[in-house]
Structure formats: structure tokens, C-alpha cells
C-alpha positions, 0 to 999 in steps of 0.5 A: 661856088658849086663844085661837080664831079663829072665823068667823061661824056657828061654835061652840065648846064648852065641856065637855059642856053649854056651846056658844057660836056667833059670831053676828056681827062689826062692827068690833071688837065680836063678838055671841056667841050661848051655849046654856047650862043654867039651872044655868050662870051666864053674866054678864058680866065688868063685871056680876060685878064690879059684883055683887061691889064692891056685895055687898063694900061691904054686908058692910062696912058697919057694922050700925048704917048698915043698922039705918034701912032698911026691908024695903021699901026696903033698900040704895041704887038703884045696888045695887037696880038692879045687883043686878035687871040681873045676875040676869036676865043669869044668867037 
């Protein structure tokens, strides 16, 4: 792991197509500004992980507990909700 000290208005980059700039320092929390393509998905760690325990616990799943949901309504709200926040964050 390479670890940086940045003061606020410097970037970083990543590559050729990833640049992240410190926007601001309170405390212990760091706001990060990152310019990234659309092909890049940037998530955070929590969201990816969330993602992954939900898409895992459908796979799963035994068919015949899926076989009742509707197209309409398919899969708990938890997963829905989680399932809608990652993907605007990898917008």
C-alpha cells in the first residue's frame, strides 16, 4: 500500500484517466473530489461490500423462495434500496 500525505487542493493520479483531489480536512473526515471516466466505477467500500453480501444471499437462495415474487416487486426493500444507492454512486 502506498501511503501519501496531501494538503488540501492537491491531487493525486491514478493512471492516466483517474485524478483525485483533496477538497477539504475536518477533524478526522477527508472529503475527496475524484474525476474519473464513466466506464470507472468509483463505490465506496461499504456500498461494494453491502452490494456483494445481497447479490451473494440471492444466489443463494433456494429457487422455490424466489418462485412468489412478482417482476413487479422482486426481492426485499433493503436490497432494492441498496441495489438503487450503489448504482448512482458508480454513476
Amino acid at each position: 500500500m502506498l501511503v501519501l500525505s496531501r494538503r488540501i487542493g492537491e491531487k493525486l493520479v491514478i493512471g492516466d484517466e483517474i485524478t483525485v483531489t483533496i477538497n477539504r480536512v475536518a477533524g478526522n473526515r477527508v472529503s475527496l473530489g475524484i474525476e474519473a471516466p464513466p466506464h470507472v466505477r468509483v463505490v465506496r467500500s461499504e456500498l461494494r461490500q453491502a452490494l456483494l453480501d445481497i447479490l451473494t444471499a440471492e444466489v443463494h437462495q433456494p429457487s422455490d423462495d424466489r418462485a412468489g415474487e412478482s417482476d413487479s416487486h422482486s426481492g426485499n426493500e433493503a436490497s432494492e434500496t441498496v441495489l438503487l444507492t450503489a448504482s448512482l454512486a458508480c454513476r
